[in-house]
N, C-alpha and C positions, 0 to 999 in steps of 0.2 A: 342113330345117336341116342345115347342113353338120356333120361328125365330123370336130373332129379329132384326126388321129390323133398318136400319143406313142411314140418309140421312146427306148430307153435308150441312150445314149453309151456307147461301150465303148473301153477305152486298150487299142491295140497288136491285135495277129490275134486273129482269132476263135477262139476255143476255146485262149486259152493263158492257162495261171494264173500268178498271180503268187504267189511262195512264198518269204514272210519267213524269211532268212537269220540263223542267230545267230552272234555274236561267234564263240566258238567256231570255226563254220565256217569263217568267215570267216579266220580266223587258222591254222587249217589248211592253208586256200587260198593264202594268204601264204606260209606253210611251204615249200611243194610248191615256188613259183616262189622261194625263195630259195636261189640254187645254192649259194652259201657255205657256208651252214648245212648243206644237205644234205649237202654233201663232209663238213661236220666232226662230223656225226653219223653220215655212213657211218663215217671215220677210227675215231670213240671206240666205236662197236659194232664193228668187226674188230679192235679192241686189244684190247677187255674180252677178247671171246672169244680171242683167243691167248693172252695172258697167264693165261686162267683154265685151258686146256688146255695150261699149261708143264710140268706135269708128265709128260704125257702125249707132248708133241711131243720132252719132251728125252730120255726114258726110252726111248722107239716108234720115232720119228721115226728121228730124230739119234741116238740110242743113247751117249749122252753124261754123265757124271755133273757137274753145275754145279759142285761144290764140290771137285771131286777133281783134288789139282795135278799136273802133269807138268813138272817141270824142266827138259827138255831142251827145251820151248817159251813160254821164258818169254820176252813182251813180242814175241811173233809178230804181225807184220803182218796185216789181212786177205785173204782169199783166199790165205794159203796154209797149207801144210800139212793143207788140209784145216779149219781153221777161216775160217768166212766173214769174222766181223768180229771175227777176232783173240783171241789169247790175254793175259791179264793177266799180273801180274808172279809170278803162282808157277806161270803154263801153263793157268791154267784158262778154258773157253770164253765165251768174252764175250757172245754172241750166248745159249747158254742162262743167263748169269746174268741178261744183261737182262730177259730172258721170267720168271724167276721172280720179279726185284726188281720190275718191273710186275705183276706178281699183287701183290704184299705192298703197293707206292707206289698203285695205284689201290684195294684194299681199304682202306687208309686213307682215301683224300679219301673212297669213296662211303659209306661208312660211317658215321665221323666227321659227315661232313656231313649225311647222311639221319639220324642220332639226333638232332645237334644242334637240324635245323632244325624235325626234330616235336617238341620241348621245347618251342623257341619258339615256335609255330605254337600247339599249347597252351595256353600260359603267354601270350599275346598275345591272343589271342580271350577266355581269360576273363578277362584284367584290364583287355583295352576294351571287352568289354561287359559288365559287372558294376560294375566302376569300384570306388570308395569307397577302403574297409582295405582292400579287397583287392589296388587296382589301388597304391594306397600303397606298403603294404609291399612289393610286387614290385618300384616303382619304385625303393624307396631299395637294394633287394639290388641291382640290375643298373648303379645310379648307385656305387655300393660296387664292384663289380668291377671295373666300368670304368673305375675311375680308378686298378686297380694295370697296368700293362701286361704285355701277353700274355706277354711273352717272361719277365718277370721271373717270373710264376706256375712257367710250363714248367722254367724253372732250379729253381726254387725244387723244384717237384715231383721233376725228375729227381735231386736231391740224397736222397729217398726212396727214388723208384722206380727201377729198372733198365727202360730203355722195352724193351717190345717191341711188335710192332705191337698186339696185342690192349689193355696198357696205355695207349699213344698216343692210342687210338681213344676211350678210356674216359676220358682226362685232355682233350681238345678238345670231347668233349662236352659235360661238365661248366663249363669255361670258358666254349664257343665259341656258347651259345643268345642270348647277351643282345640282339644287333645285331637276330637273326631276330626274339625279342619286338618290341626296340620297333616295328620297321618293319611287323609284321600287326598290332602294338595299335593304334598310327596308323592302319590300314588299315579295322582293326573298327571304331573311333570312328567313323569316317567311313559305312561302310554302315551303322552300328547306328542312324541318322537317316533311314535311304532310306525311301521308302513301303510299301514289299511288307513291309520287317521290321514297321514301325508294324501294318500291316496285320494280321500274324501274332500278335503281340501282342493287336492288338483282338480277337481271334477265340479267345483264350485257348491257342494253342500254349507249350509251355512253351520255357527258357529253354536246352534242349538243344536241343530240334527247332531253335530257331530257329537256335542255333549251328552244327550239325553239318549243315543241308538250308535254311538260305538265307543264311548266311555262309560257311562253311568254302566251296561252290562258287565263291564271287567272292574265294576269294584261290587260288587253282589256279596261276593262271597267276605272279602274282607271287614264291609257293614256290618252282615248278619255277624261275623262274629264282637267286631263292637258292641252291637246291639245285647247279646249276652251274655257278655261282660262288664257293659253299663247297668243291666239291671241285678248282675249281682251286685256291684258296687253300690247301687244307690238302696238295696234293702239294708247293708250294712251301715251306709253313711246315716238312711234313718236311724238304726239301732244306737248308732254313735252319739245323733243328735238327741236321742230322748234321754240317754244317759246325762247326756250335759242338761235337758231340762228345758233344752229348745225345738226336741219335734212337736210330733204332733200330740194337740194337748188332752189328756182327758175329757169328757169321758170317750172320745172316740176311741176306740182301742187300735193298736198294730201291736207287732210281736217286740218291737223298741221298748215302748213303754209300759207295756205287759213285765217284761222280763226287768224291767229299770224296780218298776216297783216291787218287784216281788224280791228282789237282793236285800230288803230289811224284815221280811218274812222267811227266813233262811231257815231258823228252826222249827217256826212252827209248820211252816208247808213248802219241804224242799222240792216238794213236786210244782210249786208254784216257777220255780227258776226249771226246771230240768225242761219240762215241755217249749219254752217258746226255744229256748236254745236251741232243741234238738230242731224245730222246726227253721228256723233264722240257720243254722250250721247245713243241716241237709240239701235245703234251697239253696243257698249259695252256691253249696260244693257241686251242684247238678248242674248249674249255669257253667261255672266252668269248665265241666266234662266236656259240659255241651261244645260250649267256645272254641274248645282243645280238639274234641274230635272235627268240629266244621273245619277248623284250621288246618289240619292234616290231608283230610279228604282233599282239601282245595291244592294242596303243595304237589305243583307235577313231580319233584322231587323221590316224593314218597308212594307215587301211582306205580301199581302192579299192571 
């Protein structure tokens, strides 16, 4: 009687495994090939770090005191005298005020934006997965702020306060969580239905575990991009508020009220407006790359 014989099908060469890729990875891998992004995450890492060692480059370096005027070089051109990119209108170095007001204008967005958006992130998780009062009364506070506008609160506050950066940072937080809530509460409503939470639940995990080890991971990605797009938004909203006369006030410098005061020095030293612009315009627009690119990587959508 004949045998026969049975061999198993096998996809693709012999002895190669196949190895489920996660999201995650996946979106790293996107990362890597998106050149844009990576230029404008190199840009905002070699800024953080000059800006945070302005002390150090203007004092070591350049041997230079930011705030210290010299008269005889007021509204100096770049490249000369010895200053690269020019002296202001009472001789002081431009190039190290920039470096310290980018310490002070980026400690604001990353700050401001990273307390705001763990409030929300917080305050969104537990009132879409808990729901009831709870998710209520949060609702009507954030439907209640949101209906006075931003700028009106900030007036309103700086009538109180005298901003300085550390005040700034502690009045946008307090405003600036509400947008973050609703958009991770919508986010948790939505995974608090998936199967793995259901799951977690059957199996009597509690209401932390489930929150903090199979929700909090699936909103990572949508934070991170809050997160840098809160801190473009809040360099801008400084710039906005020194124009109005309410950031942060002299003599501490940021690129806000650098560039505010330098719009009635127009003709004597248009290089006084060109520089913070370009730096305040650059940094924003890198934040958003950035935001832009996290957000594609993360969309299964768009995974090769």
């Amino acid at each position: 009687m004949a045998v026969k014989r049975r061999e198993v099908a096998r996809m693709g060469p012999a002895g190669q495994s196949l190895v489920g890729k996660s999201l995650t990875y996946k979106a790293l891998q996107s990362i890597r090939r998106d050149r844009l992004t990576l230029v404008a995450l190199g840009y905002i890492v070699i800024l953080t770090i000059i800006t945070a060692s302005a002390p150090f480059i203007t004092d070591v370096v350049m041997q230079v005191d930011p705030n210290e005027p010299a008269t005889a070089d007021i509204f100096t051109p770049p490249l000369t005298k010895g200053y690269i990119l020019g002296a202001d209108d009472i001789g002081r170095d431009q190039l190290a005020r920039l470096l310290h007001a980018g310490g002070v204008s980026m400690a604001i967005g990353f700050f401001g934006a990273l307390f705001s958006s763990t409030i929300g992130v917080v305050l969104g998780m537990i009132t879409g997965y808990f729901g009831g009062l709870t998710d209520d009364a949060f609702h009507w506070i954030i439907t209640t702020l949101d209906s006075i506008p931003s700028l009106f609160l900030l007036i309103l506050l700086s009538s109180v306060l005298s901003f300085s950066a550390q005040s700034l940072v502690l009045v946008v937080t307090l405003i600036g969580w509400t947008g973050t809530t609703r958009l991770i509460r919508g986010q948790t409503l939505s995974i608090r239905a998936k199967e793995y939470v259901l799951a977690a639940q059957a199996m009597g995990a509690s209401p932390y575990r489930i929150l903090f080890f199979h929700i909090l991971p699936n909103l990572v990605s949508i934070t991170v991009v809050q997160l840098a797009l809160g801190i473009a938004g809040l360099i801008l909203a400084e710039s906005g508020l020194s124009y109005l006369g309410l950031g942060v006030q002299p003599p501490q410098a940021t690129w806000g009220n650098m560039l505010t005061k330098s719009f009635q020095f127009f003709r004597h030293g248009p290089h006084l407006i060109v520089f913070p612009i370009l730096m305040i315009s650059v940094t924003v627009l890198c934040f958003y790359i950035i935001g832009d690119g996290i957000r594609d990587a993360f969309d299964p959508t768009l995974q090769r």
